[in-house]
C-alpha positions, 0 to 999 in steps of 0.5 A: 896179100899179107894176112894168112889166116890158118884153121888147123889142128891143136892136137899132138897125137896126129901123124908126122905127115901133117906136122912136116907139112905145115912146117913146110908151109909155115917156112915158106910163110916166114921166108916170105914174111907173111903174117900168121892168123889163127887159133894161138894154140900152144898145142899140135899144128897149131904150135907148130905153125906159130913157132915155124913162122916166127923162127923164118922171120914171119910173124904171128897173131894168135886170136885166143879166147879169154878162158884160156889166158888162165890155163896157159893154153896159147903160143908163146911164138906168137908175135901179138896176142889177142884175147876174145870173149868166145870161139866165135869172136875168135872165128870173126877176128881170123876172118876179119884180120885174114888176106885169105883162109887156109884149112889145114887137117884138122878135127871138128874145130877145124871143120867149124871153122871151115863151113863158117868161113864158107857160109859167110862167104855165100852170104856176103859177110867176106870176100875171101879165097878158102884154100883147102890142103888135102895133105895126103888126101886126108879130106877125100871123104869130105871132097866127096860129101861135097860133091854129094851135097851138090848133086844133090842141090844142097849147094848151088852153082849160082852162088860163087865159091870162094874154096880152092883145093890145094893137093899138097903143100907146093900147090896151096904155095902156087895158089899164094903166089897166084893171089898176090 
């Protein structure tokens, strides 16, 4: 395992939780020398991860939509650029080029594309572990919308589940050093 992909936020008005958290796990990525996949925003978590990584001698790929090029909207931090045509492509690439997938707190960005890297596990698009990181129990609610949708038999026990909840940063690392 080489490739992290990580969907987060690209907001900066989050709380300080979130930022030292993944300044956390991005130290640990570039220490390590892993490799970064995701969004290559210039903003929130997204910078943040970017910029961490690369000053720990990680490396990173941002996968930025073409739109954005013009308005300057990508990290400077990252050690490959590459543009896609829509959020979509962007979304694919990230699956494609990821080891593994790690859902950092995030806003409907994120949450897009968290269900689309499960569904497309569900339908055999990828193999993928989703690891979801409940900082400071921000996806509690979702936690137990999830477990709604299965009591409910919106979701299935049959079909396998690639998503590993990780209650902090030190255990999203455990589950790393477990999938190498």
């Amino acid at each position: 395992m080489h490739y992290i992909g990580i969907y987060c936020s690209a907001s900066t008005h989050i709380r300080p939780v979130f930022q030292e958290s993944a300044i956390q796990l991005a130290t640990w990525m570039g220490k390590n020398k892993l490799t970064l996949v995701n969004g290559g925003s210039n903003q929130g978590l997204m910078e943040i991860f970017s910029k961490t990584i690369h000053e720990n001698g990680g490396k990173s790929i941002g996968v930025v939509p073409s739109a954005f090029e013009t308005r300057g909207w990508f990290s400077r931090h990252n050690d490959e650029i590459i543009f896609v045509e829509n959020l979509s492509d962007r979304k694919e690439l990230i699956k494609e080029k990821s080891d593994v997938l790690i859902v950092f707190p995030g806003g409907i960005g994120t949450m897009d594309e968290f269900f689309d890297a499960w569904s497309s596990f569900n339908l055999g698009f990828h193999g993928k572990k989703i690891i979801l990181v409940n900082v400071d129990n921000f996806y509690k609610p979702l936690l137990d919308f999830l477990a709604i949708l299965k009591e409910e038999r919106f979701t299935h026990d049959f079909l396998p589940n690639p998503l590993i909840i990780a209650d902090s940063v030190n255990h999203c690392i455990e589950i790393l050093e477990s999938l190498k």
